[in-house]
BATIDREN-259545 format. One record per residue (C-alpha): residue in three letters; y, z, x. Coordinates in steps of 0.2 Angstrom, whole numbers, plus 5000, padded with zeros to 4 digits. Layout:
N
SITE   res   north     up   east
SITE   ALA       Y      Z      X
...
***
This chain:
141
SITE   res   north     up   east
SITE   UNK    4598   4392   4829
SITE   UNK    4613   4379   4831
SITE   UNK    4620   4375   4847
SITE   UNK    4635   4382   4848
SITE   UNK    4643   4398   4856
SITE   UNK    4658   4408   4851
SITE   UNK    4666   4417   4864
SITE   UNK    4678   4431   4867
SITE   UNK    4686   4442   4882
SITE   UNK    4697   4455   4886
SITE   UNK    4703   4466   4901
SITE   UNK    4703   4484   4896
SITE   UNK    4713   4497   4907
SITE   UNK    4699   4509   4907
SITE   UNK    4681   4512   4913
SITE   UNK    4666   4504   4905
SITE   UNK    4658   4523   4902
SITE   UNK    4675   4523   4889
SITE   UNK    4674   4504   4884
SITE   UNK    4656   4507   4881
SITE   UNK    4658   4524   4868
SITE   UNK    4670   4513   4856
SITE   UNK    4654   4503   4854
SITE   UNK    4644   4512   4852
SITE   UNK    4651   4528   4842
SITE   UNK    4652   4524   4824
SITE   UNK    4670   4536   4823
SITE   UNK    4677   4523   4836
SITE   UNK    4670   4507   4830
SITE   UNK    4677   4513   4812
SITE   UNK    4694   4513   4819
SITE   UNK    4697   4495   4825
SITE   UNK    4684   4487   4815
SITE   UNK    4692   4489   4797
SITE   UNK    4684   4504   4791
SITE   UNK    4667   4496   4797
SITE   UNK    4654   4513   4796
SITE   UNK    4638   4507   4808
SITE   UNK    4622   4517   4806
SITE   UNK    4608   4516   4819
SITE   UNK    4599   4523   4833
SITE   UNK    4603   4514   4847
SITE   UNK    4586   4512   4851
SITE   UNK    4578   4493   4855
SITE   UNK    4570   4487   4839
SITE   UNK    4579   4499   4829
SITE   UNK    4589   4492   4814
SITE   UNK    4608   4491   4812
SITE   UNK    4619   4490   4797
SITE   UNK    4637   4488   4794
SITE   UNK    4643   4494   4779
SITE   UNK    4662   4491   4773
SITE   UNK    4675   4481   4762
SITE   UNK    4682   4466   4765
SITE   UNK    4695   4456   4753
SITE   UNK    4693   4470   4740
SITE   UNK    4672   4467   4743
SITE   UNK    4660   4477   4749
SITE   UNK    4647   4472   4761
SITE   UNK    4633   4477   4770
SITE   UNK    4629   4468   4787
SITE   UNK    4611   4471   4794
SITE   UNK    4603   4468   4812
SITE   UNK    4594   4476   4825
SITE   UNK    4597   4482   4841
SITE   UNK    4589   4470   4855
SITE   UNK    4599   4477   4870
SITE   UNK    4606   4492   4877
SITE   UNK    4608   4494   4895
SITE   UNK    4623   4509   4895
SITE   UNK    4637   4505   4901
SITE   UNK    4633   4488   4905
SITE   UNK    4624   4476   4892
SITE   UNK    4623   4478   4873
SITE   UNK    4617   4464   4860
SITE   UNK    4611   4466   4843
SITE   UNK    4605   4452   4829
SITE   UNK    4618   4451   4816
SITE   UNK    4617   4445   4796
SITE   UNK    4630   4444   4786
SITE   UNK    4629   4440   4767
SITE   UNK    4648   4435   4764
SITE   UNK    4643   4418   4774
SITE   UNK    4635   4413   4760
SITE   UNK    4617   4410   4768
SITE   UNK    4601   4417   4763
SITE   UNK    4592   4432   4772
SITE   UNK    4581   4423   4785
SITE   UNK    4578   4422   4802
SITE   UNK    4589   4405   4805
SITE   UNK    4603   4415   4797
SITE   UNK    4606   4429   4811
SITE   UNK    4613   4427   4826
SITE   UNK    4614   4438   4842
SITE   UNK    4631   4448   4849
SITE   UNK    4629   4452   4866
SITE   UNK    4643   4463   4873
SITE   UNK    4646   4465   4891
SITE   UNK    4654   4476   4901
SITE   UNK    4659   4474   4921
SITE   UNK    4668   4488   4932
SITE   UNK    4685   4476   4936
SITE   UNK    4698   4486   4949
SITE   UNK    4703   4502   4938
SITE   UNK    4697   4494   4921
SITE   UNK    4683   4487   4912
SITE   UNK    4682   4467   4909
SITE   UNK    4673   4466   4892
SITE   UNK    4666   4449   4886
SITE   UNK    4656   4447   4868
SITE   UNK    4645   4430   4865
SITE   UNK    4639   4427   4848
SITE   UNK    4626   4410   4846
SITE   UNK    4620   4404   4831
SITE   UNK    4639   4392   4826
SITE   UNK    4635   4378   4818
SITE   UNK    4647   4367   4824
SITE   UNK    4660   4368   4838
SITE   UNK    4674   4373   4822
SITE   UNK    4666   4388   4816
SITE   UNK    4663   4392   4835
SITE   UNK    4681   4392   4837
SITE   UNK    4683   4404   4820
SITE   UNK    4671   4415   4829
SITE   UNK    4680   4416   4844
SITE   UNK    4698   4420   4835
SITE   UNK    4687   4434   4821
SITE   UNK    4681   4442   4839
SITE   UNK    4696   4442   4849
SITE   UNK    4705   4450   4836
SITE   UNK    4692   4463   4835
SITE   UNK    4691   4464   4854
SITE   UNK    4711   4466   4855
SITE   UNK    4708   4481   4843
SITE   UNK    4695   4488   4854
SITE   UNK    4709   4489   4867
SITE   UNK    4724   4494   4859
SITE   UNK    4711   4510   4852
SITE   UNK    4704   4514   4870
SITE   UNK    4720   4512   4878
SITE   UNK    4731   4522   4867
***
């Protein structure tokens, strides 16, 4: 795995039980993740796939699910065939999401390692807080 981290924050004006079903539900991660329909069972070691479109393509994401510590920790592997890479184990990398009780809201950070270089860290971090922001404006409305 490179070295490099990509990392993305937000504050969210609710509680983490609420922050933590728009991760988890696929109806809630569908609506500010582009359509995005995740199957799995939550359970650790269980697969993850996230099946979609993106520039007029379809795509099929795979992982698995490594951690989930409601409402406080989850992180799953992540492959993406649209990078281009082949399907190995040097091509996942690991989303860990988590979530802290802060005042009356939830402060929500995401890591993802695995960035080859401090540039496609940066891309990471801008791809995730757009999908962070989403997350927000869905819980807050």
């Amino acid at each position: 795995m490179a070295g490099f981290t990509a990392t993305a924050q937000t504050e969210i004006a609710t509680t983490p039980q609420r922050v933590w079903a728009a991760l988890t539900e696929p109806h809630e991660i569908a609506a500010y993740m582009l359509g995005s329909r995740v199957t799995t069972t939550w359970e650790v070691g269980s697969p993850i796939t996230w099946d979609g479109e993106y520039d007029g393509r379809s795509y099929q994401d795979k992982g698995e699910v490594l951690t989930y510590d409601e409402p406080h920790v989850l992180s799953v592997t992540h492959y993406s065939p649209i990078m281009g890479q082949p399907e190995e184990p040097e091509s996942y990398h690991t989303l860990v999401y988590t979530l802290t009780a802060s005042g009356d809201g939830t402060h929500l950070e995401l890591t993802q390692d695995g960035c080859d270089t401090e540039e496609q860290a940066t891309q990471f971090c801008q791809n995730w807080q757009g999908m962070l922001d989403g997350l927000k404006a869905h819980v807050e409305d």
